[in-house]
C-alpha positions as CSV (number, residue, x, y, z in Angstrom):
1,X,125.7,78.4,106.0
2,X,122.3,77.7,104.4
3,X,121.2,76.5,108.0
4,X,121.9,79.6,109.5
5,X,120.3,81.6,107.2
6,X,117.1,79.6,107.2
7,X,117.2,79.9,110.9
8,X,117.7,83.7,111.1
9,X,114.8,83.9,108.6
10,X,112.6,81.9,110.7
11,X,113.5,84.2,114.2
12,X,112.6,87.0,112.2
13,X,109.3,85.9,110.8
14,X,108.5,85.0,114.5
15,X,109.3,88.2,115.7
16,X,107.4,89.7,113.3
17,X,104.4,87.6,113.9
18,X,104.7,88.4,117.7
19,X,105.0,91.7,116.8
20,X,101.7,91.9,114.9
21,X,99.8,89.7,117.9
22,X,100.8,92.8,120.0
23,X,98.8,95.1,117.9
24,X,95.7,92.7,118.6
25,X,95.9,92.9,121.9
26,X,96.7,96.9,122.3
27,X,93.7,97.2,120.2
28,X,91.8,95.4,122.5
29,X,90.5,92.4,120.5
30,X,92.3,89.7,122.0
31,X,89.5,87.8,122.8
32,X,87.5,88.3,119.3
33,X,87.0,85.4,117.0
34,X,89.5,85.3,114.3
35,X,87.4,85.2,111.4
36,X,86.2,88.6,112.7
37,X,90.0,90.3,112.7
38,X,90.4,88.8,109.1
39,X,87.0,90.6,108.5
40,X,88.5,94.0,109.3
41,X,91.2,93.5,108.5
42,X,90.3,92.8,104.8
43,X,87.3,96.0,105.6
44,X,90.1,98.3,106.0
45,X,92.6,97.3,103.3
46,X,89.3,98.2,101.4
47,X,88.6,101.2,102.7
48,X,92.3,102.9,102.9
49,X,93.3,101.8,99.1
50,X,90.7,103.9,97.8
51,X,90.8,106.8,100.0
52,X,93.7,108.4,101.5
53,X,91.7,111.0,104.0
54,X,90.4,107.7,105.4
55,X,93.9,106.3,105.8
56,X,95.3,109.2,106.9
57,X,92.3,109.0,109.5
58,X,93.3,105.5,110.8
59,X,97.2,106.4,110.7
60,X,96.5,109.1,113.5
61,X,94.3,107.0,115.8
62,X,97.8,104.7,115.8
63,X,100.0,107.3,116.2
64,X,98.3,108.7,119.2
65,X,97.7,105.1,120.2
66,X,101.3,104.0,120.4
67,X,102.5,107.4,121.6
68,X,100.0,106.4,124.9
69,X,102.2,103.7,125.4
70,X,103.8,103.5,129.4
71,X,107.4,102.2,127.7
């Protein structure tokens, strides 16, 4: 039973991590260099923790983003 579980848990962090590559790539930076996603990545966990207009901000450039989306 413990197998099972571990395996589920291991699908669904794969999913997930697929999940998050897709974001990469409908942002367009598939091809950039890792070290610079971490960069802004870690630039706009920075910026939105201190300011919520700027969150607010980034939310609706996603929201219109996904609701582009030809699916």
């Amino acid at each position: 039973m413990a197998k099972v579980r571990t395996s589920d848990a291991r699908k669904k962090d794969a999913r997930e991590k697929i999940e998050l590559g897709g974001l990469i790539v409908k942002a367009g930076l598939r091809y950039e260099k890792r070290a610079l996603l971490l960069g802004l990545l870690i630039d706009a966990t920075a910026r939105i923790r201190g300011d919520e207009k700027e969150r607010e901000r980034l939310l609706a450039i996603g929201a219109e983003a996904f609701g582009h989306d030809p699916e």
